[in-house]
C-alpha positions as CSV (number, residue, x, y, z in Angstrom):
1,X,0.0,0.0,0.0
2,X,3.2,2.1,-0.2
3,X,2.9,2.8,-3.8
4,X,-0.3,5.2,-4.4
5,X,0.2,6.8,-8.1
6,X,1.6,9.3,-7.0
7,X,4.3,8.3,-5.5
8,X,5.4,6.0,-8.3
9,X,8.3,8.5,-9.8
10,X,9.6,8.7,-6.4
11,X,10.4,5.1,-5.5
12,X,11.0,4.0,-9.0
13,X,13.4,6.8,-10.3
14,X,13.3,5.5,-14.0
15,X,15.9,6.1,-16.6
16,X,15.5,9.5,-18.3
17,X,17.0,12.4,-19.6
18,X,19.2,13.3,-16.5
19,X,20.4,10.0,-15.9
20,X,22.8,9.2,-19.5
21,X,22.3,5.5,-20.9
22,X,26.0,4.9,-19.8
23,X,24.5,5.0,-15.8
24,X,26.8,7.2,-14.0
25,X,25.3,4.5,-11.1
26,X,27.0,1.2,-12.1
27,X,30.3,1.6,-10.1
28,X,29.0,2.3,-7.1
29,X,26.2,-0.8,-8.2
30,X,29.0,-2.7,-8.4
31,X,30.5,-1.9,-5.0
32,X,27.5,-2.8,-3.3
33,X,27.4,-5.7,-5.4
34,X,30.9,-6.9,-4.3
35,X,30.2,-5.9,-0.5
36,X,27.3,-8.3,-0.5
37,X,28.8,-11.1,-2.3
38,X,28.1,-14.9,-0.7
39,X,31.6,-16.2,-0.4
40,X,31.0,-19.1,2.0
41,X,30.8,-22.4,0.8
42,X,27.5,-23.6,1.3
43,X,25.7,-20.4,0.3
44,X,23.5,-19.2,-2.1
45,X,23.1,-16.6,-4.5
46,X,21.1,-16.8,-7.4
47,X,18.2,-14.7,-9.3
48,X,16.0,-17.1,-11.9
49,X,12.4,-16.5,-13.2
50,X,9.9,-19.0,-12.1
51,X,6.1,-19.6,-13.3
52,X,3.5,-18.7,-10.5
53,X,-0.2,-19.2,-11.6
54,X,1.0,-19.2,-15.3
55,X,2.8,-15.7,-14.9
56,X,6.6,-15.4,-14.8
57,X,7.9,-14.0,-12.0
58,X,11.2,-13.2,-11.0
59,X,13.3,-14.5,-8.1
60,X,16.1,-13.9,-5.9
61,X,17.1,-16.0,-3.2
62,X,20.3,-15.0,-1.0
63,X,22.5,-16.9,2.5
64,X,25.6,-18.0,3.8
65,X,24.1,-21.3,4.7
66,X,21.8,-23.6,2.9
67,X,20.9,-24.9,6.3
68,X,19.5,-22.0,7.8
69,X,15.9,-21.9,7.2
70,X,13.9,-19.8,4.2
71,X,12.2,-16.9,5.0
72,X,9.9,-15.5,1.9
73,X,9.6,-11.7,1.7
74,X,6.4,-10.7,0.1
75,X,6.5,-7.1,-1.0
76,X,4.0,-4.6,-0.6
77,X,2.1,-1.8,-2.8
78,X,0.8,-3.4,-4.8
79,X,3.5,-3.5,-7.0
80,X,6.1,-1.7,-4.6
81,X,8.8,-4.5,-5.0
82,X,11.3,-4.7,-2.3
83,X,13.9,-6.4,-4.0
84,X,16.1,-2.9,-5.2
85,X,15.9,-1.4,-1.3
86,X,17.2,-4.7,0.5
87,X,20.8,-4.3,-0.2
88,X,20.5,-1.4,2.6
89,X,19.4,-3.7,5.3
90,X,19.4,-7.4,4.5
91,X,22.7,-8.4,4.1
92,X,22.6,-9.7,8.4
93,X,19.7,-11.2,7.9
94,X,21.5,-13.8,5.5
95,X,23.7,-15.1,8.0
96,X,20.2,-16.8,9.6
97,X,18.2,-17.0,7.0
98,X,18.0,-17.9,2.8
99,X,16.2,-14.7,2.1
100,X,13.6,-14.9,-0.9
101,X,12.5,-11.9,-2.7
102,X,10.4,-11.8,-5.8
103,X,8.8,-9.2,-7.6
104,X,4.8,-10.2,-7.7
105,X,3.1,-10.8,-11.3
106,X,2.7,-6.9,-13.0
107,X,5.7,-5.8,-10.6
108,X,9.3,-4.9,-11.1
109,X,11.2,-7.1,-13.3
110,X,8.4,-9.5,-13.4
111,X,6.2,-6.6,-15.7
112,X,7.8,-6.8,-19.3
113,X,7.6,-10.7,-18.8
114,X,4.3,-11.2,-18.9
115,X,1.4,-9.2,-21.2
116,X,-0.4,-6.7,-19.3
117,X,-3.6,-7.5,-20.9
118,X,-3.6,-10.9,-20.1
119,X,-2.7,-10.3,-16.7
120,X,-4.9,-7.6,-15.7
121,X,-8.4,-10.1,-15.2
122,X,-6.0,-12.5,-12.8
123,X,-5.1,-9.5,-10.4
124,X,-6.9,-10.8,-7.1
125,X,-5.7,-11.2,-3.7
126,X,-6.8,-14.8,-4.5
127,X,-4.3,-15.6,-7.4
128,X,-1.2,-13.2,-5.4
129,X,-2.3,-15.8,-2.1
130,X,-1.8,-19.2,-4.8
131,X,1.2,-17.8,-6.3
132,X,2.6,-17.2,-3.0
133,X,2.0,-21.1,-2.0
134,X,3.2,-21.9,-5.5
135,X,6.7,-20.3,-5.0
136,X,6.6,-21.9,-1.4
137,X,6.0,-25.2,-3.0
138,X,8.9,-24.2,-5.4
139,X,12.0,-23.5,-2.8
140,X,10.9,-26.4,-0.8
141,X,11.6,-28.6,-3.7
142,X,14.3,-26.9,-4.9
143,X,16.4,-26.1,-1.7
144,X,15.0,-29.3,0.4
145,X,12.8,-27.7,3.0
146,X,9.7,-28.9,4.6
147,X,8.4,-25.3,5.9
148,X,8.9,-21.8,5.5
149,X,8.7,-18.0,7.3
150,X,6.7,-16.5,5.4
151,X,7.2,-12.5,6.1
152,X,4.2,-10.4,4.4
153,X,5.3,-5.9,4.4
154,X,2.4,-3.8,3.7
155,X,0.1,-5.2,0.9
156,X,2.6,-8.4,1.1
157,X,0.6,-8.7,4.4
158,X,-2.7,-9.3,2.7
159,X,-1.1,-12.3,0.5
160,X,0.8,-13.3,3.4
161,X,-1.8,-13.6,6.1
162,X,-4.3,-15.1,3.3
163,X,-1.2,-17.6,2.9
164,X,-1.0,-18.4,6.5
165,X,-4.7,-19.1,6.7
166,X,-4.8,-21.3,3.9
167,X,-2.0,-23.5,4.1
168,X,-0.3,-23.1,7.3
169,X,1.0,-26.5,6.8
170,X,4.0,-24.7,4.7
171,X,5.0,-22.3,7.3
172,X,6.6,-22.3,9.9
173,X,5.6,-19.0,11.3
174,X,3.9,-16.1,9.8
175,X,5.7,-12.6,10.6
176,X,3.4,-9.6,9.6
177,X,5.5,-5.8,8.8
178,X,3.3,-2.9,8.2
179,X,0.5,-5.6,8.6
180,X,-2.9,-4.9,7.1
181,X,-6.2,-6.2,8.4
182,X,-9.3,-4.5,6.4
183,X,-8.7,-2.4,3.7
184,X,-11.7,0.3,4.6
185,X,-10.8,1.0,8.0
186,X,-7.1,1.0,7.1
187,X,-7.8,3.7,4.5
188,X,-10.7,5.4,7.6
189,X,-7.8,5.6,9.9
190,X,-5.0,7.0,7.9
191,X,-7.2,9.5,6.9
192,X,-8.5,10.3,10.3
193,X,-4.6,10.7,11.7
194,X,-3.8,12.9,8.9
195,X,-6.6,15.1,9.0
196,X,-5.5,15.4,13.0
197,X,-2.3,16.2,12.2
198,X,-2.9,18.9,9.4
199,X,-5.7,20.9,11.6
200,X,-3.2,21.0,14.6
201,X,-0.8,22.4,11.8
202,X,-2.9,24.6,10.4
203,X,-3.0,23.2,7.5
204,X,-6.3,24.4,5.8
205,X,-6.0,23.1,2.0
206,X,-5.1,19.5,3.6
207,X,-8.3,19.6,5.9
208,X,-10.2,20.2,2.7
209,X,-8.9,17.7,0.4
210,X,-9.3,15.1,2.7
211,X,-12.6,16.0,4.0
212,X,-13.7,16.2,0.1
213,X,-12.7,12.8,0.0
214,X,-15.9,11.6,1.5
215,X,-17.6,8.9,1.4
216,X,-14.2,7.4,0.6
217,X,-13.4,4.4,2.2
218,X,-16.8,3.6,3.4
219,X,-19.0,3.7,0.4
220,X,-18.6,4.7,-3.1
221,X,-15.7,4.5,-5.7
222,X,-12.3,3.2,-4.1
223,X,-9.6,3.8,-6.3
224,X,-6.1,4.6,-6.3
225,X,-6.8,8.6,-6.9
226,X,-8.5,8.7,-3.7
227,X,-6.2,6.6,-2.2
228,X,-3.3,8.8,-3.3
229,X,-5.6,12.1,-2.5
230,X,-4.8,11.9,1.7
231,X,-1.6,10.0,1.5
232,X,0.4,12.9,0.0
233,X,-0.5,14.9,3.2
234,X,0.3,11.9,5.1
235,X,3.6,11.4,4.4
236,X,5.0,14.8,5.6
237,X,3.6,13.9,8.6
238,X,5.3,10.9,9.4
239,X,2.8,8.0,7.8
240,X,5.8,5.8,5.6
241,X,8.9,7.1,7.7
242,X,8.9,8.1,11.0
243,X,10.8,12.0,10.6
244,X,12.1,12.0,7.6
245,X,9.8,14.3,5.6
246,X,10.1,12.9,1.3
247,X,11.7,16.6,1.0
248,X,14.4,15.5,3.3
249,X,15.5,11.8,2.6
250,X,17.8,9.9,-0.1
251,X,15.5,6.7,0.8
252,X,13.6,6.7,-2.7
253,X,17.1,6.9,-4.6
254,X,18.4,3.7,-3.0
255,X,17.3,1.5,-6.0
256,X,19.6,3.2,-7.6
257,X,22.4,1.1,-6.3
258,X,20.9,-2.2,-6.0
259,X,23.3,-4.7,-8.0
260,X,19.7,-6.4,-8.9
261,X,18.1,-3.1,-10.3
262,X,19.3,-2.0,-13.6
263,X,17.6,1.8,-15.3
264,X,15.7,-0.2,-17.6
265,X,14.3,-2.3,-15.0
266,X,13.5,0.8,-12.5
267,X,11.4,1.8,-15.8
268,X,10.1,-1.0,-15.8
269,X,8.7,-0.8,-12.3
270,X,7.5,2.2,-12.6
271,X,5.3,1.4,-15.5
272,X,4.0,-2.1,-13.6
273,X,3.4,0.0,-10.6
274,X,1.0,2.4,-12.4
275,X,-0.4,-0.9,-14.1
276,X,-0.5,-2.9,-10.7
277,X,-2.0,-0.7,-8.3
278,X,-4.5,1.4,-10.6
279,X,-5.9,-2.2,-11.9
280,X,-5.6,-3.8,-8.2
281,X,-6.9,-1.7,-5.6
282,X,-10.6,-1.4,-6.8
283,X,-10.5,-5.0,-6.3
284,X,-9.4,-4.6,-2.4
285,X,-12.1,-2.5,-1.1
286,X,-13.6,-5.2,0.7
287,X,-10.7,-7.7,1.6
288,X,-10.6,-7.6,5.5
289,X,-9.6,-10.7,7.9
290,X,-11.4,-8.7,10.8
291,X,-13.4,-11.8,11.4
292,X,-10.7,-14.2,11.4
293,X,-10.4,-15.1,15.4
294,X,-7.7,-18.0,15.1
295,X,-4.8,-18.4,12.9
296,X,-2.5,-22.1,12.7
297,X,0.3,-21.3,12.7
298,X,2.8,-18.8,15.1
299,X,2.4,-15.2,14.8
300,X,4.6,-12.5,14.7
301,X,3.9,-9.1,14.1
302,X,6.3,-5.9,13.6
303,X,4.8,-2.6,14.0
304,X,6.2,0.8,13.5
305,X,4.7,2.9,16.3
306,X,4.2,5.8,13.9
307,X,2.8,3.7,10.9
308,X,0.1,5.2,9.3
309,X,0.2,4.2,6.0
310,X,-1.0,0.7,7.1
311,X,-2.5,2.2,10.3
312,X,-0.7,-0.3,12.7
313,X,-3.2,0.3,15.5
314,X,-5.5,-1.5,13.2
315,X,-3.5,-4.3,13.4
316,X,-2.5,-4.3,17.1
317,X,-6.8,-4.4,18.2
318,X,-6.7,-7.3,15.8
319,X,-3.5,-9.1,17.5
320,X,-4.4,-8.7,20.9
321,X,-8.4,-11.0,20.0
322,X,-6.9,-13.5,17.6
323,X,-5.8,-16.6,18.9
324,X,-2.9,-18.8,17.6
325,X,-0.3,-21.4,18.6
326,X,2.0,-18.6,20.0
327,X,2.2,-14.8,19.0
328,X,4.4,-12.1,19.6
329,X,4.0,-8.2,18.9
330,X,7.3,-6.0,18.8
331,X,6.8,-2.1,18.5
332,X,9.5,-0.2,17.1
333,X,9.1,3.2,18.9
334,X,11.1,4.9,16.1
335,X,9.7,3.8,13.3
336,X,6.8,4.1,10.8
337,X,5.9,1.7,7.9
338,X,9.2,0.5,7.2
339,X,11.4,-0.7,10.4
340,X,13.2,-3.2,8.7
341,X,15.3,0.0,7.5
342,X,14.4,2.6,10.1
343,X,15.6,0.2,12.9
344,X,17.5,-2.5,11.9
345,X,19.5,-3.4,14.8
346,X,16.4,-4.3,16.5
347,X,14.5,-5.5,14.0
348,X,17.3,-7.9,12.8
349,X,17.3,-8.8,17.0
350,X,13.2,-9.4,17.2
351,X,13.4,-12.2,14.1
352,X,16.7,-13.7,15.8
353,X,14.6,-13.9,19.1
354,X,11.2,-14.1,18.6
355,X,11.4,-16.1,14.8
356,X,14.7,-18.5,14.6
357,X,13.6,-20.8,17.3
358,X,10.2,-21.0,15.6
359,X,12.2,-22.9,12.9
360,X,12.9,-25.8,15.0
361,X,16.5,-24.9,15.6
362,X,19.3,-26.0,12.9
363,X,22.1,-23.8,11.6
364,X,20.3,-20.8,12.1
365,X,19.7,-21.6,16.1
366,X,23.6,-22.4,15.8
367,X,24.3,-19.7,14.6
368,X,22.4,-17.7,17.0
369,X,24.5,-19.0,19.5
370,X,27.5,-18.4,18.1
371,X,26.8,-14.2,17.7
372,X,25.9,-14.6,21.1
373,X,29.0,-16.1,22.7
């Protein structure tokens, strides 16, 4: 739910006119890239294209140790991949984990492979959930694992909680970041913090254009315009990063020095986001899980204190009824919708405590040890 239409130039940055074809970027790309490099002997680094629900999507899977267990990022937006940000903040995780990343069907590097047309009717939470379970069903064969995390950010939360629900036999946990619960009072909340926050700012033109927003989210059109319509008052605010107004922050150019991104495919995402989100969200207006009391599998959610793109006191009222094997909530008191990057020391320390003896033990619990010794 990060990418509203309007915000699409910002995290993409496509090629153009200021930026030569030559990419003044690819040495310092190629730093990164060597920084990062899996040199141990039983990792793994590789980026392939795999067929999920009859679209091609691509993949990239990264760790020191094919031991450790898989955790499966599932990005938000829709269409706001995460693959071209994690260089800033994954690299630790890989020590405990074989982190998987793909770009969703109409997203990233995934968009040019597959015919928009064609895609476009298949766009439901429905057939992101199965293509979720399908990639699951994928690294299990192809890396020998009987279960999975399965970490949902943002929209990704949606798929990955709809995953969780219907097959937790492939997981084994569900962590939820920037976790979504019902799409209209997600939207009713966000709006109702950011109106708050521009009247005690005095911000009249904000007040308006929210307030001629109505009925939105409770009753008539829901589209990505509206959508879009409060969250560029929210963000200055606070909503995706907790104080770093857009005006102020490098954060949207860090794509531009992710080994895996090249300018052609930051175009790329920029057009499938457009695609994505104006063709999806219509389609989310109702999707809630506000009725769902008991999840099967372990939960663990992640919650910016600040969040209000993905209102996370939305998700806390629905943590603290539903009932599950175990569950955990961390807060991140610093941080907004993203803490994987806001606060990474301790959000690297919540899935080493709360998530890696989930897993059953193994390397990873080994290796856990060993940082801690």
């Amino acid at each position: 739910m990060t990418t509203a239409a309007a915000l699409v130039a910002a995290f993409c940055l496509p090629a153009s006119a200021a930026e030569p074809p030559s990419d003044p970027y690819a040495p310092a790309r190629e730093i990164v890239a060597d920084m990062n490099r899996i040199v141990t002997p039983d990792g793994v680094q590789e980026t392939f294209v795999a067929t999920l629900g009859g679209a091609k999507q691509v993949v990239n899977v990264r760790g020191t140790d094919r031991d450790n267990p898989i955790l499966v990022f599932v990005h938000g937006g829709p269409g706001a991949v995460e693959m071209p940000f994690a260089w800033t903040f994954q690299r630790p995780w890989e020590d405990f984990f074989t982190v998987v990343h793909y770009d969703q069907r109409g997203a990233g590097r995934s968009y040019p492979l597959n015919p928009p047309k064609a895609l476009a009717p298949t766009m439901t939470l429905e057939r992101y959930r199965d293509d979720a379970i399908e990639l699951i069903e994928l690294l299990q064969e192809r890396y020998g694992k009987r279960k999975v995390v399965l970490m949902g950010h943002s929209w990704g939360s949606f798929v990955g909680l709809a995953v969780a629900l219907e097959r937790p036999d492939l997981l084994h946990a569900y962590v939820g970041v920037g976790q979504g619960i019902d799409f209209r009072e997600g939207e009713k909340a966000g709006m109702a913090w950011t109106r708050a926050q521009a009247l005690a700012a005095g911000n009249e033109e904000a007040v308006a254009a929210i307030d001629a927003l109505a009925p939105y989210p409770m009753a008539g059109p829901f589209t990505i315009e509206q959508a879009d319509g409060w969250r560029k008052y929210a963000m200055p605010y606070g909503s995706l990063l907790y104080n770093r107004p857009p005006g102020e922050t490098l954060y949207f150019h860090q794509p531009r020095l992710s080994p895996l991104y090249t300018p052609a495919d930051r175009k790329a995402w920029g057009e499938g986001s457009v695609f994505t989100v104006t063709t999806l969200w219509p389609r989310l207006a109702d999707v809630s899980f506000a009725d769902v009391d008991r999840v099967e599998v372990p939960l663990v959610f992640l919650l910016g204190r600040h969040d209000y793109t993905v209102p996370s006191p939305v998700a806390a009222e629905w943590f603290e009824e539903v009932e599950a094997p175990s569950k955990e909530l961390i807060w991140f008191e610093h941080s907004a919708h993203m803490p994987m990057f806001e606060e990474p020391g301790l959000f690297l320390a919540a899935l080493l405590r709360e998530v890696v003896p989930l897993t059953g033990g193994g390397q990873a619990s080994a290796n856990v040890d060993q940082k801690g010794s």
